[in-house]
C-alpha positions in Angstrom: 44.9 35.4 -44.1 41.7 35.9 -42.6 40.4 32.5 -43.1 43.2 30.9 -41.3 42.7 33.4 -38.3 39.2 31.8 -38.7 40.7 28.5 -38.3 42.8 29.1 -35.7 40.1 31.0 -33.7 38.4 27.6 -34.4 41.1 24.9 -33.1 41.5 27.5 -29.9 38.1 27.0 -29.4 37.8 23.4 -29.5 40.4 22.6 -27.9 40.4 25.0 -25.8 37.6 24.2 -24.0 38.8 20.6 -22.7 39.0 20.7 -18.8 41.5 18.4 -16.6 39.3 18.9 -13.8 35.8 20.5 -12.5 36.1 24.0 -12.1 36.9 24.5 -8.5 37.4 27.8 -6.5 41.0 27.9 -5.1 40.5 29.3 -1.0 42.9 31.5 0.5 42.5 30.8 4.0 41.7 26.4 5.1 39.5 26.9 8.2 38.7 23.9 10.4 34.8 23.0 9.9 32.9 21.4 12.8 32.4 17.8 11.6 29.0 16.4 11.6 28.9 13.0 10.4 25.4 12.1 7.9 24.7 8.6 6.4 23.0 9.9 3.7 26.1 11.2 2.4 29.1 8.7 1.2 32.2 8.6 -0.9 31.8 5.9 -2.9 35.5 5.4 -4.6 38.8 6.9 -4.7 40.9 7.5 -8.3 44.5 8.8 -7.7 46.9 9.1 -10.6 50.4 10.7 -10.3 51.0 11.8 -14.2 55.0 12.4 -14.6 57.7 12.4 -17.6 58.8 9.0 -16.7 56.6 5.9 -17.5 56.4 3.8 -14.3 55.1 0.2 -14.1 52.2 -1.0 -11.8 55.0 -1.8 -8.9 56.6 1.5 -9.2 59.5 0.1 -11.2 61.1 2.0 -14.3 59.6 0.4 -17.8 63.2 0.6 -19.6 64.6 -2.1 -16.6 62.0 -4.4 -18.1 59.3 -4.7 -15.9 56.0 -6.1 -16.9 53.9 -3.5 -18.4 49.9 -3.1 -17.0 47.8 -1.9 -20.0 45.8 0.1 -17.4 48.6 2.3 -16.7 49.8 2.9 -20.1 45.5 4.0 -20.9 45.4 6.5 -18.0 48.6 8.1 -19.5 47.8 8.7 -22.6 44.4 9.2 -21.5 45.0 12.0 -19.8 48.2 13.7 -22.5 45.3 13.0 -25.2 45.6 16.2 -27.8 49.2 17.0 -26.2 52.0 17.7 -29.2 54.6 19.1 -27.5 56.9 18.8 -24.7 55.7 21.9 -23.3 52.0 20.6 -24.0 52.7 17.6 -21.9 54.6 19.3 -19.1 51.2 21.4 -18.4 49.5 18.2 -18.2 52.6 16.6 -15.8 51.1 16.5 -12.1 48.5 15.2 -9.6 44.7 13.9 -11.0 42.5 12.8 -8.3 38.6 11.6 -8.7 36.4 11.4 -5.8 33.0 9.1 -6.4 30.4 10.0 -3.8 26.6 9.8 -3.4 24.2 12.1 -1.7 20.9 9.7 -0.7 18.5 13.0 -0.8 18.8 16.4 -2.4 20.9 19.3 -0.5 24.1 22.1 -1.6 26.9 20.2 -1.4 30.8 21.5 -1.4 33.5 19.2 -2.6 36.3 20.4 -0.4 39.9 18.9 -1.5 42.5 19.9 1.1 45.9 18.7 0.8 49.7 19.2 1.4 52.3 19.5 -1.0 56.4 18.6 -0.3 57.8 22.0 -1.3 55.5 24.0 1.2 55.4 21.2 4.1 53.1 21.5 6.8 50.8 24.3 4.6 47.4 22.9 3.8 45.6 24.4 0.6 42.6 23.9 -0.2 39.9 23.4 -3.6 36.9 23.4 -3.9 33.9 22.5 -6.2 30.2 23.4 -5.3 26.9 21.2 -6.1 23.6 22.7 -6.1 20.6 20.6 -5.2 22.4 17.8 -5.6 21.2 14.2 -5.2 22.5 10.6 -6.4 26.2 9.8 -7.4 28.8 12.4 -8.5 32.2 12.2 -9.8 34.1 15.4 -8.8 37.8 15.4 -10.5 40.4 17.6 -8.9 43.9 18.4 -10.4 47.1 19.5 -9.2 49.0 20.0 -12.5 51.5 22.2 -14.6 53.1 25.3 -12.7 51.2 24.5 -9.9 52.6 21.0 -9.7 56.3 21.5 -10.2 56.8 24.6 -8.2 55.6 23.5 -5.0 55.8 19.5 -5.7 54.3 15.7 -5.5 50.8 15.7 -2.8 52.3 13.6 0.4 48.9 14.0 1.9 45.2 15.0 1.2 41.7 14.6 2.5 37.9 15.1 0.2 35.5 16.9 2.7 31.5 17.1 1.5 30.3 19.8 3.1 26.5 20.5 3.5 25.2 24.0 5.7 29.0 24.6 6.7 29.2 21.3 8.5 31.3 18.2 7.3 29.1 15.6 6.6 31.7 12.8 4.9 35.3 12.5 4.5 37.9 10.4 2.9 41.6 11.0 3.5 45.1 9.5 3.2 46.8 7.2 5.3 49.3 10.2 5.9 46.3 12.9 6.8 46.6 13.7 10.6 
């Protein structure tokens, strides 16, 4: 008995440990910050993928009606349900994965601030975010929006990435429906 408690102590470990996304600090309160715009600051590349219980093709089309399947989609899937067993497994993994890719051209503290809107709470903005110290070259800071969080309060309509350096917003990248 005890050496399968060992085990099991083991597997929980392991897997365990796997993250969907950086570990972010979730913020009560979204206060406006005085923008400040610095060219030695940039987002470099955008990665959205919406991660549901029905396979979708690259056009947004159904896969049983026989649309063309893009092998990119069908790696990001299972990518991302990789050690998933069970339905309920999965369903925590069901939800919102975004990657921002940005650069920082000379060393400074650096917040990765993710605000965005989902469609159950409409016009209420919440907000993630993921600090950097001392940070300097490129940076890929993953945020996700997944599980309970995901189908209680719905599918992201809108969102915008704010670096932030000495409380001022140094770069930004949003959605087409941000306002």
């Amino acid at each position: 008995m005890k050496f399968f408690a060992v085990i099991n102590a083991a597997v929980l470990f392991v897997f365990g440990t796997a993250r969907a996304a950086d570990e972010y600090r979730q913020l009560v309160k979204v206060e406006a910050l005085p923008m400040a715009p610095d060219g030695n600051f940039e987002f470099r590349k955008t990665k959205l993928y919406l991660l549901s219980d029905t396979v979708q093709s690259k056009f947004g089309g159904d896969l049983a009606k026989g649309a063309a399947r893009d092998p990119s989609i069908g790696f990001e899937r299972s990518y991302r349900l990789h050690g998933a067993v069970t339905g309920l497994d999965q369903r925590r993994l069901y939800g919102h994965y975004l990657d921002f890719f940005w650069r920082a051209k000379r060393p400074a503290n650096v917040t990765v601030r993710l605000e965005y809107r989902q469609e159950k709470l409409r016009s209420f903005t919440q907000a993630r975010e993921v600090a950097y110290a001392n940070a300097k070259g490129s940076h890929k800071t993953a945020f996700a929006i997944i599980g309970d969080d995901f189908f209680s309060d719905g599918r992201i309509l809108s969102w915008r990435c704010l670096l932030i350096e000495k409380g001022r917003v140094v770069a930004e990248d949003r959605s087409y429906l941000w306002r």
